[in-house]
N, C-alpha and C positions, 0 to 999 in steps of 0.2 A: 823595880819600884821601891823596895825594900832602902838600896843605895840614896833612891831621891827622898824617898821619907828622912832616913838619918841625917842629910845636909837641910832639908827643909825644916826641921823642927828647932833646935836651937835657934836659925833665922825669922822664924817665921813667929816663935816667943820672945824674939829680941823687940819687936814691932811694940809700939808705944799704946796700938789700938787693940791689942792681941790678947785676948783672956786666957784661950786655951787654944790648945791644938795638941792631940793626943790622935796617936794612929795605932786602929789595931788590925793583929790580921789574922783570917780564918784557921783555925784547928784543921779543918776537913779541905781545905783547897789554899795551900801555901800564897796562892796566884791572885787572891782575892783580899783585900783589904778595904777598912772602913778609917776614916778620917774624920774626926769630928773638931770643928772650929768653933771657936765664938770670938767674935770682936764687939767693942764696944756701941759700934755703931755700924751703919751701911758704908759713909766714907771710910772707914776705917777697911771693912773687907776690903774696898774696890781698890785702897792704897796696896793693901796684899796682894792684891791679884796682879795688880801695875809693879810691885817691887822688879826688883833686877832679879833677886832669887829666885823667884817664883815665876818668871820669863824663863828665865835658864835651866834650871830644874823641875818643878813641873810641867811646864808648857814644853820646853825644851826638851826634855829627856823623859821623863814621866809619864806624861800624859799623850797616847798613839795619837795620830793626826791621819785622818785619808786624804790625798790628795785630788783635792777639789776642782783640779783641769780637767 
């Protein structure tokens, strides 16, 4: 996760709708992390969440997925 935070952040503050995006991670559990965003607006999140990066790296690589069959 640590990998996807590093490539998500300078993209993710390249975004025109993007205030902040600052990732921090637990003292007591390496494994644990906290992400805080702010966009200008809700279209603005849902373009982040729709970007190519943020398909690739967090949805892709970052973020576990159960498999739903």
């Amino acid at each position: 996760m640590a990998r996807v935070i590093e490539k998500m952040t300078p993209l993710s503050l390249q975004e025109p709708g993007c205030l902040m995006y600052q990732a921090h991670r637990s003292l007591s559990d390496p494994r644990l992390f906290f992400l805080y965003e702010q966009y200008v607006n809700e279209a603005a999140y849902q373009a982040h969440i729709e970007s190519p990066h943020a398909q690739q790296y967090a949805w892709g690589q970052g973020i576990p997925h159960k498999d739903q069959s």
